[in-house]
C-alpha positions as CSV (number, residue, x, y, z in Angstrom):
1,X,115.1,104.0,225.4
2,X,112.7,106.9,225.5
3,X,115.2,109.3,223.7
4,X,112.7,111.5,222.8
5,X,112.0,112.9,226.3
6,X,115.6,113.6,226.4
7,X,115.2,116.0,223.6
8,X,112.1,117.4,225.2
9,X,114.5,118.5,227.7
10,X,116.7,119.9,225.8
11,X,114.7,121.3,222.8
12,X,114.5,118.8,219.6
13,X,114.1,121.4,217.7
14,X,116.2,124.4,218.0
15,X,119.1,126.3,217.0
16,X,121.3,123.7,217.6
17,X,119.5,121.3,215.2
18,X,118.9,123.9,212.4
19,X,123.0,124.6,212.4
20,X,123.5,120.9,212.2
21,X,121.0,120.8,209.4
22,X,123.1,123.7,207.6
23,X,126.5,121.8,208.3
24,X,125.1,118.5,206.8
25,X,123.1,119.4,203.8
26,X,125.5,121.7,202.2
27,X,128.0,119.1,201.4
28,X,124.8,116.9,199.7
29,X,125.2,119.7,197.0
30,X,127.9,117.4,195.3
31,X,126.1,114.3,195.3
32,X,123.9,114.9,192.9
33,X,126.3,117.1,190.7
34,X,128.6,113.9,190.6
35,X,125.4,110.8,190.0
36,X,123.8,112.8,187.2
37,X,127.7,113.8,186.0
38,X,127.6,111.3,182.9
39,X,124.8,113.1,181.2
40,X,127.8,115.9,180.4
41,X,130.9,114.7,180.9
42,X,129.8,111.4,178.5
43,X,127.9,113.4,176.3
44,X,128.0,112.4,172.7
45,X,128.2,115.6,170.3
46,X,127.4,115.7,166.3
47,X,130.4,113.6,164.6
48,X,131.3,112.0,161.5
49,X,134.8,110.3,160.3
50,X,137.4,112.1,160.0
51,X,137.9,112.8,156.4
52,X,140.9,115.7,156.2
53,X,143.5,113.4,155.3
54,X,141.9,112.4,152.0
55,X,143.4,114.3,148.9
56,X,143.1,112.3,145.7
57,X,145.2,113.7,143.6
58,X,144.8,117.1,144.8
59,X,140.6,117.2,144.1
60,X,139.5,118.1,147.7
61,X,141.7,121.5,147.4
62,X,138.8,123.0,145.0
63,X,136.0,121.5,147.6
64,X,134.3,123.4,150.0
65,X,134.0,122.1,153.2
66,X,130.4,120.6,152.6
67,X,131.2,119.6,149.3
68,X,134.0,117.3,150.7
69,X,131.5,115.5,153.2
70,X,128.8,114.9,150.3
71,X,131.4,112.9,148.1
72,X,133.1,111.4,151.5
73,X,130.4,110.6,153.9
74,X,126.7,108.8,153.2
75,X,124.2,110.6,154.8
76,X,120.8,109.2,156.8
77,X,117.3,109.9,155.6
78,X,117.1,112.6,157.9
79,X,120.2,114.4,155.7
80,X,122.2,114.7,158.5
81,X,126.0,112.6,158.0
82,X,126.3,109.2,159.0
83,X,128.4,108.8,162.4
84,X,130.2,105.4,161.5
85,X,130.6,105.5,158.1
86,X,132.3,106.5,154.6
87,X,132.6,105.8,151.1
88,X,135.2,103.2,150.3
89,X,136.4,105.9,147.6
90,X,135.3,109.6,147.1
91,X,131.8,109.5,145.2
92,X,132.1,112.9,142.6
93,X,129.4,112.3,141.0
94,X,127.2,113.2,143.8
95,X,128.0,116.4,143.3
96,X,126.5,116.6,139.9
97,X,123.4,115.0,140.9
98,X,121.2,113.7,143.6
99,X,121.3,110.3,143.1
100,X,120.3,107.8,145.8
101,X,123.8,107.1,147.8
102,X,122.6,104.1,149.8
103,X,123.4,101.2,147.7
104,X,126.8,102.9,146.7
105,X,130.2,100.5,149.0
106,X,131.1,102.1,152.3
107,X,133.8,101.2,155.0
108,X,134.3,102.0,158.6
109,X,135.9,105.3,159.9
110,X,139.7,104.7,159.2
111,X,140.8,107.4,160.3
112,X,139.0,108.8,163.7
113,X,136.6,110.9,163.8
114,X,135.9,114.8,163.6
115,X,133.4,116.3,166.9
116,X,131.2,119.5,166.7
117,X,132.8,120.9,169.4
118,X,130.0,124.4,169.5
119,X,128.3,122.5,172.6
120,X,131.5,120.7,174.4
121,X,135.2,121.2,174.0
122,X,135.7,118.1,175.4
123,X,133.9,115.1,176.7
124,X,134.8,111.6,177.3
125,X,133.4,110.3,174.1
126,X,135.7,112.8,172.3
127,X,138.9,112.0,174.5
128,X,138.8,108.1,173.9
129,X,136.5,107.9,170.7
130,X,134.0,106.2,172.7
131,X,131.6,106.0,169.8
132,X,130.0,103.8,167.1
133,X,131.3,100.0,168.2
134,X,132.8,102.0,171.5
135,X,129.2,104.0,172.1
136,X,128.5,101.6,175.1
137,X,131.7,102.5,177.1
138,X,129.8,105.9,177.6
139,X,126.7,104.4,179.7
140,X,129.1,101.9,181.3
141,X,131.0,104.6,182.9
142,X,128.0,105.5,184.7
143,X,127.8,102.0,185.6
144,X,131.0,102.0,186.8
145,X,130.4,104.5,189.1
146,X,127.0,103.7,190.7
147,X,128.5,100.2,191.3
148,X,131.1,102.1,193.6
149,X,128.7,103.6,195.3
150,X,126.5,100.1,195.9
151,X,129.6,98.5,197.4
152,X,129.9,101.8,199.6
153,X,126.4,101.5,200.5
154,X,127.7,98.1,202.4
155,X,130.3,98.8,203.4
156,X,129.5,102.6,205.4
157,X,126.1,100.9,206.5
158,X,128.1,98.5,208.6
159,X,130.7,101.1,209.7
160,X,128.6,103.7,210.5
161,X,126.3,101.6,212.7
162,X,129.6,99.8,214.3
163,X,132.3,103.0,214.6
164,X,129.3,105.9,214.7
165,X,128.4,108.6,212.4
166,X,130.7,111.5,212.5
167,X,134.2,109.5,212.0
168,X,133.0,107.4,208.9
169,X,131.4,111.2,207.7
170,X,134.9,112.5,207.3
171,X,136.4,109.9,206.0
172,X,133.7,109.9,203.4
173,X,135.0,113.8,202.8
174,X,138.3,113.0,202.3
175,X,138.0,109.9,199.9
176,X,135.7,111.5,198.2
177,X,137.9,114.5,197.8
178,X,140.8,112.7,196.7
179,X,139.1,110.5,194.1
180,X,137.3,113.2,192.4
181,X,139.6,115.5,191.5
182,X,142.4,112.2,190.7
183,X,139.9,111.0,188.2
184,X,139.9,114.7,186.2
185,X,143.7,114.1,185.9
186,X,143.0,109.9,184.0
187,X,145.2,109.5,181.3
188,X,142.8,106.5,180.1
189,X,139.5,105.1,180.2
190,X,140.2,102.1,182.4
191,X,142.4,104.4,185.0
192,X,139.1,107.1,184.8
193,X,136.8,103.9,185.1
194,X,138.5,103.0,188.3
195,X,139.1,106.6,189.9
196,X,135.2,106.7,189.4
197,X,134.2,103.7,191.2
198,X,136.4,105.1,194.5
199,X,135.0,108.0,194.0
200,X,131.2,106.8,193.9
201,X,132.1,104.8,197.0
202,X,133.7,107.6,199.3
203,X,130.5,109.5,198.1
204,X,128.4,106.8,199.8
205,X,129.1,107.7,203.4
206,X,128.1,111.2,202.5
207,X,124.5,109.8,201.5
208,X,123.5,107.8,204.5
209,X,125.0,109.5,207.0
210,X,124.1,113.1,206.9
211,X,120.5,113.0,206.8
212,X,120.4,110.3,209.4
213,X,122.6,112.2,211.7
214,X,120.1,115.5,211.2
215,X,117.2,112.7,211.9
216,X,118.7,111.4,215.2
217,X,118.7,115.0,216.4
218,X,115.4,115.8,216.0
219,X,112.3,115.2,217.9
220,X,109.6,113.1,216.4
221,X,107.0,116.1,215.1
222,X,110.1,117.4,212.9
223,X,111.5,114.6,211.1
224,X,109.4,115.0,208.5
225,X,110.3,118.7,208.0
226,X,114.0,117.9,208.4
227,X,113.9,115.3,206.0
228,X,112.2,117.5,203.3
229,X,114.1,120.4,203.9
230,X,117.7,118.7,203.8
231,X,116.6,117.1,200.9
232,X,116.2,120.4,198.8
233,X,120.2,120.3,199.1
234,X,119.7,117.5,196.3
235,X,117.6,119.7,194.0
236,X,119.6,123.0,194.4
237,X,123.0,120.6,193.6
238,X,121.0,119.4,190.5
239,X,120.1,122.8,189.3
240,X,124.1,123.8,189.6
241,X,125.2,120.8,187.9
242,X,123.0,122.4,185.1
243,X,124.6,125.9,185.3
244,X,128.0,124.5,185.9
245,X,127.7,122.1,182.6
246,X,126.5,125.2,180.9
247,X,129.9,126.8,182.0
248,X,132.7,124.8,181.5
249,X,132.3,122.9,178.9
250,X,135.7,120.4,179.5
251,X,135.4,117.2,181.3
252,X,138.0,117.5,183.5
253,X,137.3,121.1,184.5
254,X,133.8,120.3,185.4
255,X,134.7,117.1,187.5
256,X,137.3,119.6,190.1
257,X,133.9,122.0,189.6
258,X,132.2,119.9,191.5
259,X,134.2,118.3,193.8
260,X,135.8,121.4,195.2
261,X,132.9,122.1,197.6
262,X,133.9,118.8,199.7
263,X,136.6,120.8,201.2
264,X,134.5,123.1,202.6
265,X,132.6,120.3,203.9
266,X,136.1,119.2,205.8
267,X,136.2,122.4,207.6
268,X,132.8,122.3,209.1
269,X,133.3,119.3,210.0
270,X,135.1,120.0,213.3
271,X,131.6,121.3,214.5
272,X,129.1,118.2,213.7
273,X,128.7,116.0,216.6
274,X,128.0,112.5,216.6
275,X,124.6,110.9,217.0
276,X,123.6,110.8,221.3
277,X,121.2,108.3,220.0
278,X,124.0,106.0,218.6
279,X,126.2,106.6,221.5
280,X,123.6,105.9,224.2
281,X,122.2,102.5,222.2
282,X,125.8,101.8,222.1
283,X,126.7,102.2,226.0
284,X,128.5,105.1,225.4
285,X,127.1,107.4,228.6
286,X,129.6,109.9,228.5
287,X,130.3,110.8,225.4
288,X,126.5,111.0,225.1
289,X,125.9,113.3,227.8
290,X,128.7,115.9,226.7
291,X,126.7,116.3,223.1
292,X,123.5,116.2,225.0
293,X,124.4,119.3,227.6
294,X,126.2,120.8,224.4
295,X,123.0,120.6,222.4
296,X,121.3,122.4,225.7
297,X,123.1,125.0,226.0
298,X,123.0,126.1,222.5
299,X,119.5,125.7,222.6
300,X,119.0,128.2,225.5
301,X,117.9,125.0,227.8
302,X,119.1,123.5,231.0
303,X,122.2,121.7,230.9
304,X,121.8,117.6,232.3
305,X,122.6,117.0,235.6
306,X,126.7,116.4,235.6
307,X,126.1,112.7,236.9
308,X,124.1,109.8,236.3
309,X,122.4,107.9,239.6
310,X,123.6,104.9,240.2
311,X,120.2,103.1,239.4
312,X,120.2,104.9,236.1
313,X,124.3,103.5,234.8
314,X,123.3,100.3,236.5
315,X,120.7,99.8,234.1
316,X,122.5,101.6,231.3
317,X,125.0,98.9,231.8
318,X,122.5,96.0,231.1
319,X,122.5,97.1,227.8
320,X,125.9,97.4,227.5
321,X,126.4,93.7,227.7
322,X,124.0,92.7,225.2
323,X,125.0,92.2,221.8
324,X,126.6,95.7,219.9
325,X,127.9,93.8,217.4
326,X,124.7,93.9,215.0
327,X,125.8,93.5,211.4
328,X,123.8,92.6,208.3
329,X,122.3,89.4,209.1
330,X,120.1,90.5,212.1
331,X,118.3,92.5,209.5
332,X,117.2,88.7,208.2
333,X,117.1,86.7,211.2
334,X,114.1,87.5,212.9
335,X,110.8,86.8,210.9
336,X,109.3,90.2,210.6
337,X,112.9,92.2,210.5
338,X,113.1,89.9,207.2
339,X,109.8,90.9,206.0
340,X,110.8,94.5,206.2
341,X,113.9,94.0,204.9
342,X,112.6,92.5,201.8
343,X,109.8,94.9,201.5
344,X,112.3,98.1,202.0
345,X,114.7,96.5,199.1
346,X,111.9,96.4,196.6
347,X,110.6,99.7,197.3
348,X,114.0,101.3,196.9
349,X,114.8,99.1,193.9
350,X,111.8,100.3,192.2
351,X,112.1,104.0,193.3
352,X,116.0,104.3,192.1
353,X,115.4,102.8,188.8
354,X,112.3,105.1,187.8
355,X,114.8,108.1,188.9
356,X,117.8,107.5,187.4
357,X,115.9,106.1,184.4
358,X,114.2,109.2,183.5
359,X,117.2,111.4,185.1
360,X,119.8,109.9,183.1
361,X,117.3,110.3,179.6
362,X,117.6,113.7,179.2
363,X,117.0,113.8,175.0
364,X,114.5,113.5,173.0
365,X,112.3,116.3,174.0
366,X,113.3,118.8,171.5
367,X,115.5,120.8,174.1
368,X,119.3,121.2,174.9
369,X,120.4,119.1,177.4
370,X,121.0,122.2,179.9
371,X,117.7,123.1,179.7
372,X,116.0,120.1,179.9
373,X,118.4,118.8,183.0
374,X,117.1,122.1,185.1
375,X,113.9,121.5,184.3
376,X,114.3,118.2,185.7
377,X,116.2,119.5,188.7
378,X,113.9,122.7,189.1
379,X,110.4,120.3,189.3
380,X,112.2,118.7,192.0
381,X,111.8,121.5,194.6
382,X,107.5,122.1,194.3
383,X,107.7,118.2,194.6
384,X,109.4,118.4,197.8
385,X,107.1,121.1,199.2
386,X,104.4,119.3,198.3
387,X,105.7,116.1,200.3
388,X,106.1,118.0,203.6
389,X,102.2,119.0,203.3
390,X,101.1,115.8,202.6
391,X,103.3,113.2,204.9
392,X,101.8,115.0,208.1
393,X,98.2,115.2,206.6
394,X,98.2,111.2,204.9
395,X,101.1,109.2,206.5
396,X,104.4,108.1,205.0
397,X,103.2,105.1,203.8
398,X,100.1,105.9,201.8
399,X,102.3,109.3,200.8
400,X,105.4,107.0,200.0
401,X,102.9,104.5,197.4
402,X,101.0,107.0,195.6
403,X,103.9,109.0,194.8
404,X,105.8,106.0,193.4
405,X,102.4,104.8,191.6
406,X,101.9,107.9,189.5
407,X,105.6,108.0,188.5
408,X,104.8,104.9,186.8
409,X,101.7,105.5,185.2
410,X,103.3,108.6,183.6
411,X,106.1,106.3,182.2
412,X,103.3,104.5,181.1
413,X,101.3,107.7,179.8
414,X,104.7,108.3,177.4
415,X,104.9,104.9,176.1
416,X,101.5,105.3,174.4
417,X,102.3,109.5,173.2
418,X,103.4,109.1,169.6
419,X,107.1,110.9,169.5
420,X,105.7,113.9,166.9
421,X,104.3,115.2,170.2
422,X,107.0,115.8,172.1
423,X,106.0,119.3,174.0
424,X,103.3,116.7,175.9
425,X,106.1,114.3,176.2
426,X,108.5,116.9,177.8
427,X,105.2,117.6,179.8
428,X,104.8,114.2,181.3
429,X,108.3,112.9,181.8
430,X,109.0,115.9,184.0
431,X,105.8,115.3,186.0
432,X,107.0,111.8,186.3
433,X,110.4,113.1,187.5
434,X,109.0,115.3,189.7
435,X,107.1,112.3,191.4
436,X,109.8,109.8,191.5
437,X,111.9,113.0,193.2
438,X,109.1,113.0,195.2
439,X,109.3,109.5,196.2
440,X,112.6,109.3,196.3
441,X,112.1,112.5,199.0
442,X,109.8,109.9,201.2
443,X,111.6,106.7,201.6
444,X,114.7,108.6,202.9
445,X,112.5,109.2,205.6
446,X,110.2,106.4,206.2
447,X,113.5,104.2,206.2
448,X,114.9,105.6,208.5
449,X,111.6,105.3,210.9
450,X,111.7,102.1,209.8
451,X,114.8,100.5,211.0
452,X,115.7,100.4,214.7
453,X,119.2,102.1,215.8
454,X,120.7,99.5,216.7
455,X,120.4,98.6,212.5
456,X,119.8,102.0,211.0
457,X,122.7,102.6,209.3
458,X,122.9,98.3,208.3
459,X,119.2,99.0,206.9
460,X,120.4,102.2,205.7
461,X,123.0,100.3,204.0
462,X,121.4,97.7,202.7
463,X,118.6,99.8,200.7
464,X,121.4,102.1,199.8
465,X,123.0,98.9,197.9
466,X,119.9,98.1,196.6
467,X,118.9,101.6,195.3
468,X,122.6,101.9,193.7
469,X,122.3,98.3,192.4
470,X,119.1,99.8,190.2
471,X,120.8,103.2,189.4
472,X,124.1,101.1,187.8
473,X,121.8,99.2,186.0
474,X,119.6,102.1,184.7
475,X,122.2,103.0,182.5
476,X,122.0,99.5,180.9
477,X,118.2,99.2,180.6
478,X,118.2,102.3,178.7
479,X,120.9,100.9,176.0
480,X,118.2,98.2,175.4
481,X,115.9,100.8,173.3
482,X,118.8,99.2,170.6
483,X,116.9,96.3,170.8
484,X,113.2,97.5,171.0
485,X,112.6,101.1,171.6
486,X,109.8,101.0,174.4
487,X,111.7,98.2,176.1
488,X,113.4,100.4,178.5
489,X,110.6,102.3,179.4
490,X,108.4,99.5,180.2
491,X,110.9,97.5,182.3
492,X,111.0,100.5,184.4
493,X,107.3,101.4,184.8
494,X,106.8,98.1,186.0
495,X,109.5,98.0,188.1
496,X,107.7,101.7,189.9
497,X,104.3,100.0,190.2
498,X,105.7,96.9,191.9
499,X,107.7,99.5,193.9
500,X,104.3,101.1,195.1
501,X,102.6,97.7,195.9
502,X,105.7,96.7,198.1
503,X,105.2,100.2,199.8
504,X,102.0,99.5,200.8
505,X,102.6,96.0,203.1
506,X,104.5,98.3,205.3
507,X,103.5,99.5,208.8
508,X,102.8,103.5,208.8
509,X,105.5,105.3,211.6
510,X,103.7,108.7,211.1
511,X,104.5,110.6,215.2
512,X,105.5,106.8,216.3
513,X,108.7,107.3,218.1
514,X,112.0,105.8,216.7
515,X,112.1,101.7,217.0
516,X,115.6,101.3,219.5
517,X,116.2,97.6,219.4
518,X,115.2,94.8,216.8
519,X,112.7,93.9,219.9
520,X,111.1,97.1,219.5
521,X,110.6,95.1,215.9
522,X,109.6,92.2,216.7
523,X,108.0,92.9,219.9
524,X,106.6,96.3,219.6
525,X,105.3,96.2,223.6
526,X,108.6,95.6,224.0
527,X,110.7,92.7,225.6
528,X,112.9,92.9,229.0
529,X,115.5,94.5,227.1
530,X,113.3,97.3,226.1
531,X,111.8,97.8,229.6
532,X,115.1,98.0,231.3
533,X,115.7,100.7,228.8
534,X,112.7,102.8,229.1
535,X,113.3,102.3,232.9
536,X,117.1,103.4,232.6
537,X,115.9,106.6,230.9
538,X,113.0,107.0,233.3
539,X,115.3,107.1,236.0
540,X,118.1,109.4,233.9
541,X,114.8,112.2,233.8
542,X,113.9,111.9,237.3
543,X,117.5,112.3,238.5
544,X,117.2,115.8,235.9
545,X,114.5,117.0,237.2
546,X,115.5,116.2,241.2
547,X,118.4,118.0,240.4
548,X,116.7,120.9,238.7
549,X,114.4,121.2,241.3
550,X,117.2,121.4,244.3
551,X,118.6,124.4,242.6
């Protein structure tokens, strides 16, 4: 169905679209305040075991504060106390001299441990001693939550494309809302472990169906610069994440910090309308036409005529009796949906893990973890301007490969940069992070070009689970640096070039109008479906413009 010349009609791109734009992006702030949440609220501060409950006979009263941690505590080479450790008794002689204290008997903590508290008040790892044989919990938290938001990926993809956008959009608010701030009130890790996971999936239908809606709205010569715009929601939440870290510095606090925007998503929500390119695929005339004329009017344009001709719901109703109930396994069943499907899922796999990989590996580069997350988040905005100049001037799908290429080769660049030069390391992994934002930027986008409506939000979906599938992993590639330190970062630059590679075996749907039906797929002349359609919304502008010519 030639939706397009609708929204010629009716202006597919004007105020009504930029509004909509406004309504959806703003509650995308909180998405990336709560994916990139772990680096704070699981932060690991300076500790060492908890020593205050050792007297010996009354000795520690005399002791300074240091002098009690060089008799009680064995130190590393770099002089700074050991996190898991103590003496098995207090060692006074090390006071008198500076004897070599490695070979001399230590135990476990016995007693807990003591946190430097100058940075964070309180963080997970501090609440539930989630460190030393514990230290793992912290990462898996992250885990925890990205695998909520993989199963949401599913589950929303197949709502959304079944029940429509804006329904599934609130419910997404509301969840989300009352998951968030349940998991600041946890009383335990398991309780907070499972508050996250509901909270990672209500997030989910926040993700794919904001930035689709916006993409449905428009006409085909601004997608890209809806896409790219919306998406600077992401960086400016990233950059407040920073600031708000930098301002509360309790776990719980931060968590309601950043949920509390969702309710004024709820409010606004009374003035999104759902998709007329859903509703139309999906034999919903009416519905369709009110949004449409709504859409005219505050675009300054010509309302639709008040009826369809009878030609034009005849043929309308030909596609009503085909098959609506499209789920996940059409995106498999036909030979080149499944070659798209699997070429989509390695892309995103690939883009999500070089991401999160570097996003969630914020240390090591000589800076605070504040500064270094801005950074991050700041690079992301220049790499998003860049994006909307070169997709129109290359193509998504040379744009979409390069981008995910160079990420990788600057993972690649670090691997060889011996650690004593750290200000060109900080250099390169935020050029990196500012390409994989980049990339990250594009296949939002080409996606959703890709996919037909009939299976947006399934293929939505579906690269959605696989994207959070690599992000809940991420966590766990990084803790493999325990067993070689370059590990992590070489599983993931692969994993980016492979990415690219994939990107390039995909068709390029630069000003090539929105695929309706999986024949538009499979048949890109287009079947007898697709000509009944383009003939039902032939006839739908005709009886328009009879109508505006009679008056």
């Amino acid at each position: 169905m030639k939706f397009e010349n609708i929204l010629e009609e009716i202006n597919g791109f004007g105020p009504f679209q930029i509004l909509l734009l406004i309504l959806l992006c703003t509650p995308r702030i909180v998405l990336p305040c709560h994916f990139l949440l772990n680096n704070f609220i699981a932060a690991l501060p300076p500790h060492h075991c908890d020593i205050s409950t050792l007297n010996n006979g009354g000795l520690f009263r005399n002791l300074t504060h240091q002098q009690r941690l060089t008799v009680s505590i064995p130190v590393q080479e770099d002089g700074v106390p050991k996190s898991c450790e103590m003496f098995a008794e207090p060692q006074f002689q090390l006071l008198a001299n500076s004897s070599d204290s490695a070979d001399l008997p230590t135990v476990r903590c016995q007693r807990g441990w003591v946190y430097d508290n100058s940075t964070f008040t309180s963080t997970l790892a501090t609440e539930w001693d989630l460190v030393c044989d514990r230290k793992s919990l912290r990462k898996t938290s992250s885990t925890v939550f990205f695998a909520g938001i993989m199963i949401g990926a599913i589950v929303f993809g197949f709502l959304c494309d079944k029940y429509g956008r804006r329904n599934i959009l609130l419910a997404s608010y509301i969840m989300s809302i009352v998951f968030g701030f349940s998991s600041a009130f946890a009383n335990s890790y398991v309780l907070f472990a499972v508050l996250r996971f509901l909270t990672g999936f209500g997030l989910t239908g926040i993700g794919i169906n904001s930035m689709v809606l916006c993409i449905e709205w428009v006409d085909t010569g601004h997608r890209s610069f809806i896409s790219v715009i919306g998406s600077l929601s992401w960086a400016v939440g990233n950059m407040l994440l920073a600031a708000f870290a930098y301002l509360v510095n309790d776990w719980r606090t931060l968590i309601m910090t950043v949920t509390a925007p969702l309710g004024f998503a709820v409010l606004t929500w009374w003035w999104i309308p759902e998709s007329a390119r859903w509703l139309l695929v999906n034999g919903k005339v009416k519905r369709a036409h009110f949004y449409l004329d709504k859409c005219a009017k505050f675009n300054k344009r010509q309302k639709l005529s008040s009826k369809f001709k009878e030609e034009t719901l005849s043929n309308i109703e030909i596609l009503e009796k085909q098959d609506k109930n499209y789920t996940y396994l059409h995106l498999i069943k036909t030979p080149k949906m499944r070659k798209l499907t699997l070429l989509t899922g390695i892309m995103w796999y690939g883009i999500s893990s070089a991401y999160y990989g570097i996003s969630l590996n914020i240390s090591g580069f000589g800076l605070n973890i504040h500064l270094t997350h801005f950074i991050y988040a700041a690079i992301e905005v220049p790499a998003k301007l860049m994006i909307y100049c070169l997709l129109n001037i290359i193509g998504r799908r040379k744009c979409q490969a390069s981008m995910v290429l160079l990420t990788g080769i600057c993972i690649a660049i670090n691997i060889f940069l011996p650690k004593g030069l750290w200000h060109m390391r900080a250099v390169v992994a935020v050029l990196g992070k500012g390409l994989s934002e980049a990339s990250f930027t594009i296949v939002f986008l080409y996606t959703s070009e890709l996919y037909p409506t009939v299976l947006r939000q399934n293929g939505l979906g579906y690269t959605s689970f696989v994207s959070r599938l690599a992000a809940s992993v991420a966590p766990l590639i990084l803790m493999l640096e325990d067993v070689w330190t370059l590990l992590p970062q070489i599983i993931i630059c692969s994993l980016s070039i492979t990415s690219g590679l994939a990107a390039l075996l995909l068709p390029e749907t630069q000003n090539v109008r929105l695929p309706e039906t999986i024949d538009d797929i499979e048949k890109p002349r287009g079947s007898e479906v697709s000509r009944r359609s383009v003939e039902a919304a032939d006839v739908f502008l005709e009886s328009k413009s009879t109508t505006d010519t009679e008056k």
